[in-house]
N, C-alpha and C positions, 0 to 999 in steps of 0.2 A: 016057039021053039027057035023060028031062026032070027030072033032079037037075041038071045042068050048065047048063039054061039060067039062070034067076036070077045065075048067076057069072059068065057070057058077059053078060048085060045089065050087068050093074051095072061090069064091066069096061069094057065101050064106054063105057058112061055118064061116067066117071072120065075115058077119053084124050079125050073129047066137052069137056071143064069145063075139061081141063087145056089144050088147045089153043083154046077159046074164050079163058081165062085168059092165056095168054101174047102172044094177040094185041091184047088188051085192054089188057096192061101192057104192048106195045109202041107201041101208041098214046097211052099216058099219057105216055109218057118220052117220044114223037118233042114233043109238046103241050106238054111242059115246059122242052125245048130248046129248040124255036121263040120260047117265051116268054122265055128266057136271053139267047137271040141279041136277042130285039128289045130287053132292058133293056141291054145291051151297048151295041148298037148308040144307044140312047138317049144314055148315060154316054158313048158319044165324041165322038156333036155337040155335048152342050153344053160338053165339054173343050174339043173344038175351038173350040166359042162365045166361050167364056171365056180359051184360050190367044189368042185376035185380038184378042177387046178391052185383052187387057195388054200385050198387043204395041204395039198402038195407043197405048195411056196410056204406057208406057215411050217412044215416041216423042213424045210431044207435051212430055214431061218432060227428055228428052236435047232438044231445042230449047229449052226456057225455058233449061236452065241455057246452052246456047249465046249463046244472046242477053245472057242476064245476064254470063257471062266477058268480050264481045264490049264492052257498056256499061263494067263495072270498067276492061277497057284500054284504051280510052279515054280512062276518067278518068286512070288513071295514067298516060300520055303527057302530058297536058294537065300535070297536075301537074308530071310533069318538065321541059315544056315551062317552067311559070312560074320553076321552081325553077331553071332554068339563064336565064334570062333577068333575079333577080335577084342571082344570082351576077356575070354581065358587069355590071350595074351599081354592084356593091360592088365589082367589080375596077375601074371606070373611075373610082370615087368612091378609091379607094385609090390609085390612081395620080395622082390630083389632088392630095389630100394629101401623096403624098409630094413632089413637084413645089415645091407651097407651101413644105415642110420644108426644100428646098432653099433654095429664095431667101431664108427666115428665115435660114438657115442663113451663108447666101454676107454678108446684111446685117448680122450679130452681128459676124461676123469683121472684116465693115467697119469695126463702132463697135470692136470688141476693139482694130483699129489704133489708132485714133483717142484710145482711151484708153490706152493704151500711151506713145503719143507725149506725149500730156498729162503723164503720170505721169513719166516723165523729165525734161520741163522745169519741174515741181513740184521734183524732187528737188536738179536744178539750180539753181533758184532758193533751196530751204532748205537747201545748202549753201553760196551767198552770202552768206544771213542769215544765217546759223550764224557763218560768217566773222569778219561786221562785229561782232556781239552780242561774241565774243569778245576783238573789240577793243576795244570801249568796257569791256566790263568786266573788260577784263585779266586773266583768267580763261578756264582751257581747260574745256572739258566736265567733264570727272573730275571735276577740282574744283568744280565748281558742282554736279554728280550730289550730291558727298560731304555738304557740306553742306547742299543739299536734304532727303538721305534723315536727316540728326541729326535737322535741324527737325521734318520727319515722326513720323521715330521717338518724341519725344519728346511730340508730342502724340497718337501712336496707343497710347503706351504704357498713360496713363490709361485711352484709351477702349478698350483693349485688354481691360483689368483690367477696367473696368466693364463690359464684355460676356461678359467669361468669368465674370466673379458672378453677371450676371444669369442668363445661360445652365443655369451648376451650380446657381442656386438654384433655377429653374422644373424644372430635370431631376430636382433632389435634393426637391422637392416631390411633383412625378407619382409617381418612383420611391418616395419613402418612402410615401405614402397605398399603392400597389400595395401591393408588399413587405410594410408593417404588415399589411393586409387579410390576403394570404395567409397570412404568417408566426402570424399569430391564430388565425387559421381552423382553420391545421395542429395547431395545439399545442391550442385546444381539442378537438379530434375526435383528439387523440390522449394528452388530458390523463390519463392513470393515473396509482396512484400509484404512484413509482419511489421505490425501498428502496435504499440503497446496500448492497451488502455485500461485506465486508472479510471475507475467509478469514480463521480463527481462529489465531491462532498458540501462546492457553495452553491447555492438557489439562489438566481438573479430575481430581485424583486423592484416591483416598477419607483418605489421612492420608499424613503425611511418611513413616512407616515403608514406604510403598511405592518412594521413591526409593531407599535403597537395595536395593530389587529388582530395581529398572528398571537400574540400572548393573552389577549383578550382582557377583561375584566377581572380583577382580582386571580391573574392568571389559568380562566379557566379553558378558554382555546387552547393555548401550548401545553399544558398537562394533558387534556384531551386527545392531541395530536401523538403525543409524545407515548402515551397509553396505549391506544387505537395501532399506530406503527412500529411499537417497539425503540424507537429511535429517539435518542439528544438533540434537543434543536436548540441550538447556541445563538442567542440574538445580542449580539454585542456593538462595538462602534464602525464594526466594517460598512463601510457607505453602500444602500443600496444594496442589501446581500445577507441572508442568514447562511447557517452552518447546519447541517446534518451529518449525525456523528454515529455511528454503531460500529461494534466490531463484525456486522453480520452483516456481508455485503449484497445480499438478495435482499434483507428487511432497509438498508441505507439506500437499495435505488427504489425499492418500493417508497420510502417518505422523501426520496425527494421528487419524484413524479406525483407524488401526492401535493404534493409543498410548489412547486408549481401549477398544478394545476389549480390548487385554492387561492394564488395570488392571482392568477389571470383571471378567476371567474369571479374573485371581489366577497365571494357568499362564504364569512369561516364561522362557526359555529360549533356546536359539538357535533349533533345530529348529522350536520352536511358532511362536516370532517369523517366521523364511520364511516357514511358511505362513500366519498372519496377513495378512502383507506380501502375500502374493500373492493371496489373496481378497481382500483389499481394494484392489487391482490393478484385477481383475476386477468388483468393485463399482462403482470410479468412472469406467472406462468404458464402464460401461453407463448408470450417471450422466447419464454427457457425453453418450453416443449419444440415451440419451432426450429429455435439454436441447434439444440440435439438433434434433430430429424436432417440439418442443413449441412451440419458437423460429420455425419454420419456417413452423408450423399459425400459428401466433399473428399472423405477418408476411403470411399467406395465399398463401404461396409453396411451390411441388410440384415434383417429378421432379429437386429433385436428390439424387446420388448419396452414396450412406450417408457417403462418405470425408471429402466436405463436412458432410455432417452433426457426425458425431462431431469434426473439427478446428472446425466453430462449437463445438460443444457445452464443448468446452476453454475457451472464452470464457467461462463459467457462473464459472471461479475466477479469471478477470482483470479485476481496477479499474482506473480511470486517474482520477484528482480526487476517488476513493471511488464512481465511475458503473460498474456493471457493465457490462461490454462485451456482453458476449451481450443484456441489456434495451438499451442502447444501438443495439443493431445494430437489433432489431425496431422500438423506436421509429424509426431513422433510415429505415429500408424504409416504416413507413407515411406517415412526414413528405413523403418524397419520391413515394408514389403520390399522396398528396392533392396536392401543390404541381403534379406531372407532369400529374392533370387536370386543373385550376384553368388550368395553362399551353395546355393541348394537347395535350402532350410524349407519349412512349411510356408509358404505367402501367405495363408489367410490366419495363422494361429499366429503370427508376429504382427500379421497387421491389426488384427482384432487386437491382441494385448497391448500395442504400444497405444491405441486407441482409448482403452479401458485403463492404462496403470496406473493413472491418480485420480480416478473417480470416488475413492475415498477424500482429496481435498472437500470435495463438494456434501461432504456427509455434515450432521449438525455437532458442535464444541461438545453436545453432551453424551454423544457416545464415548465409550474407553477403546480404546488402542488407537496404533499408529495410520496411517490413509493406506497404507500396503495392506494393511490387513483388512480394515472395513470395505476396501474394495473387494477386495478376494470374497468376503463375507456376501457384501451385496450383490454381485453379479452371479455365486452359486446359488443366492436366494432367488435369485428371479430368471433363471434360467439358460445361463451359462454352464454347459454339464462340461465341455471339454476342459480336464484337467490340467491338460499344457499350459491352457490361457489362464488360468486361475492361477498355475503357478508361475507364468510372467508379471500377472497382477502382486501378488505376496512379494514376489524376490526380486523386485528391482532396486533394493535398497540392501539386499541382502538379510534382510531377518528371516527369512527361510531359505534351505539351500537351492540352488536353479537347477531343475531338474531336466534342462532340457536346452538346446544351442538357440530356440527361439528368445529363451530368459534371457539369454546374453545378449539376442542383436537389438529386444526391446532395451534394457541398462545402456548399450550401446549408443541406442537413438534417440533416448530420455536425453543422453548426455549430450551428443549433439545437438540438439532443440535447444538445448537450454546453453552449451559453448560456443555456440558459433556468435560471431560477429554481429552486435546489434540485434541479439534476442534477448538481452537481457541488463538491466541496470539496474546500480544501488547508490544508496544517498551515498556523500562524502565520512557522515560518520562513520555507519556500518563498515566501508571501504578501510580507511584507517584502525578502527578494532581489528578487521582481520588479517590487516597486514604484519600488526604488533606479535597476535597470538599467532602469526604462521612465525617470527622471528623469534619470539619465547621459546615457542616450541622445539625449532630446531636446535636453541641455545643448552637446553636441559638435556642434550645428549652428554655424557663423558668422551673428551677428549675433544670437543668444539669448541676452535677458537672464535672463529665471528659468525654468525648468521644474515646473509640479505635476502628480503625479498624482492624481486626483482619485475619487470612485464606486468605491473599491475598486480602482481598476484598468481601471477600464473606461473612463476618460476621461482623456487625459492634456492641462493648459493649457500656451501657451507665449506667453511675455512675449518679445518683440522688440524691438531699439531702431529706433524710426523712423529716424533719421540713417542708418539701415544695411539697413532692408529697408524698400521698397518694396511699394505694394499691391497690383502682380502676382506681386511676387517672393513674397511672404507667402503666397498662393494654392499656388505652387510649392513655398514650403517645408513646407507641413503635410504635400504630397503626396507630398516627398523623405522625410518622417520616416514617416510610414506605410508606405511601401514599405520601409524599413531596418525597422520594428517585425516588418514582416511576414516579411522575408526571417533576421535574427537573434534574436528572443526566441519562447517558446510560450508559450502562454497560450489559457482556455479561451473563446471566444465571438469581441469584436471590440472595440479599442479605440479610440474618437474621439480626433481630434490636432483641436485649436482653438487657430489663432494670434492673435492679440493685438495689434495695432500700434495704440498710441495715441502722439495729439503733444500735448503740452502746452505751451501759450505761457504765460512764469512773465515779470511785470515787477515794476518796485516803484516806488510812489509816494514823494516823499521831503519 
């Protein structure tokens, strides 16, 4: 018994602590709820505080803008009000006008009578004076017209002539000060210096004893060569040197690079000769193709197509007056971008055309038509769409009309390439034939006493008899003879026609 009590205490003691303990933490918790509730309750008055005074300010804010919409329409009434008040009085001020418009209208008609009526008895009256006129002077109208318009005629005819001199001389003044300016300009800024050259037509060979190589046995080398390259090979008594002859001057420098290189290498045969022939085939159109690609760069002209290329490049063996065509063509492409800016005109469609305009020399004898045209032809084929360039290419000869200020400044630059100073020569014959036929020619006008050619060619005088031309007519006749020079003779540049009419009064003292 008294081992158990200390266990029995200290047991009571424990459910003593544990139930003071739980009543204790149930007073903390009710103390701390109570405390929850009042901050709660705190947190929803001033919600509620604060949800009435926004209520409030949201009211007092939905009435300003009320009143304020309230004032705007207002105004805008008002506004509409003036705006239709003076509309009625543009409508009333328009109906007055047109009112007015009438009775101008109704009073014009009035005078319109009025002169109408007048105008009739004018007429009436100057066909009684017409009448009488023609009685006194016994003459009908016609006739008095006819003889009027001689009188006329023959004193407007002077001052006809002395207006159309003056006229051409002030125009041929402006225009030559231009023209020389530009014309200068181009040729300086494009002045190189131009080499003429003439394909070779003799092959140097190391001694005579090689011609009979070159013709072979019972002539079958030189038939073979002659075959194989399309070319005349001429072996006559020229020391030391045959001759290669075609009119085809890409196949004349193909044999004679062929024709050298067989006398240097000693081996002629038929067999060696083909293949000669045909590397050197293959040599000079890569020649040409490179010419064209060099021509091209030089001229500052891109993207066209190799075809064009290689048929310029053909031009590298065509002269015309001893003027390479292929340096021709680039000078004429730069002449005409400088003239084209100087103008305004397009730069690339005058340089490209002056570039392209005789790419027809370079086509083969066996096509038909003129080089204007096969170039026009060739260069739409292969991919020249701009029509301008197409018609620079056609019309610089004029066979078709030039549709356009670029045709004229390539004609232009054709002309100076080929007139200027030292781009161009011909033999002494040709030179004399054309001196004769420009002196024929001007002789076969009516009323031309003598004709000279004068400047080489460049000038032609014409002596006239006064009793027979007139100094409008003389105006007319240098202009007739220049258009015949231009439409039947060629010739490189431009030649002046100067008429001549003098009078001399001859008496004698006796």
């Amino acid at each position: 018994m008294n081992t158990m009590g200390p266990f029995i205490t200290a047991g009571l003691a424990l459910l003593l602590g544990a139930v003071i303990g739980f009543f204790v933490n149930r007073y903390l918790r009710e103390r701390e709820r109570q405390q929850e509730q009042n901050t709660a309750n705190d947190i929803l008055k001033g919600a509620t505080e604060q949800a009435r005074l926004i209520e409030i300010q949201a009211r007092d804010n939905a009435l300003k803008v009320t009143r304020e919409s309230e004032a705007d329409i207002a105004k805008r009434r008002n506004e509409l009000t003036e705006d239709d008040n003076r509309i009625q009085t543009r409508r009333n001020e328009q109906d007055q006008r047109a009112e007015r418009l009438e009775q101008r209208e109704q009073l014009v008609n009035k005078r319109q009578s009025a002169v109408d009526r007048r105008a009739n008895e004018v007429d009436k009256q100057f066909e009684e004076q017409l009448k009488k006129l023609e009685e006194i002077s016994k003459m009908t109208t016609d006739e008095a017209k006819e003889i009027l318009l001689v009188e006329v005629e023959k004193e407007a005819h002077g001052d006809m002539a002395r207006i159309i001199r003056q006229i051409e001389a002030e125009a041929r003044e402006d225009g030559e000060k231009r023209a020389r300016k530009l014309v200068a300009d181009a040729i300086q800024r494009v002045a190189s210096e131009h080499v003429a050259e003439v394909t070779s037509k003799i092959v140097p060979i190391p001694n005579d004893d090689m011609k009979g190589r070159i013709v072979g046995r019972n002539g079958r080398n030189i038939r073979a060569f002659e075959q194989a390259a399309g070319v005349d090979v001429i072996v006559d008594d020229t020391p030391d040197a045959v001759t290669i002859s075609c009119f085809d001057s890409v196949r004349r420098e193909i044999g004679r690079r062929a024709m050298e290189r067989l006398t240097l290498d000693g081996r002629i045969h038929p067999a060696h000769i083909e293949k000669i022939v045909k590397e050197e085939t293959k040599a000079v159109d890569k020649v040409m193709a490179e010419a064209g690609e060099q021509a091209a760069f030089d001229a500052g002209i891109s993207g066209l197509k190799p075809e064009i290329l290689r048929m310029m490049g053909r031009l590298k063996f065509r002269t015309s007056y001893g003027q390479n065509q292929l340096a021709h063509a680039v000078e004429a492409a730069k002449l005409a971008s400088i003239l084209a800016s100087e103008l305004g005109a397009d730069i690339e469609t005058a340089k490209l055309g002056g570039f392209l305009h005789d790419i027809g020399k370079a086509m083969d004898h066996n096509q038909d038509g003129t080089h204007a045209q096969l170039g026009a032809e060739f260069c739409r084929r292969y991919g020249v769409i701009n029509e301008s360039v197409l018609n620079t290419i056609a019309s610089h000869h004029h066979e078709v009309d030039q549709a356009s200020v670029e045709a004229v400044i390539v004609e232009a630059a054709d002309a100076i390439s080929g007139a200027r100073p030292g781009a161009r020569r011909e033999d002494l014959e040709a030179y004399i034939k054309r001196i004769r036929a420009l002196e024929d020619l001007a002789s076969s006008f009516d009323g031309v006493q003598n004709a000279y050619a004068i400047q080489a060619g460049r000038e032609v005088r014409i002596i006239v008899r006064p009793e027979d031309i007139d100094d409008f007519t003389a105006g007319k006749l240098a202009r007739d003879i220049a258009k015949q020079i231009e439409e039947t003779m060629q010739y490189p540049g431009q030649i002046k026609v100067i008429v001549i009419r003098e009078t001399r009064a001859i008496d004698y003292a006796k």
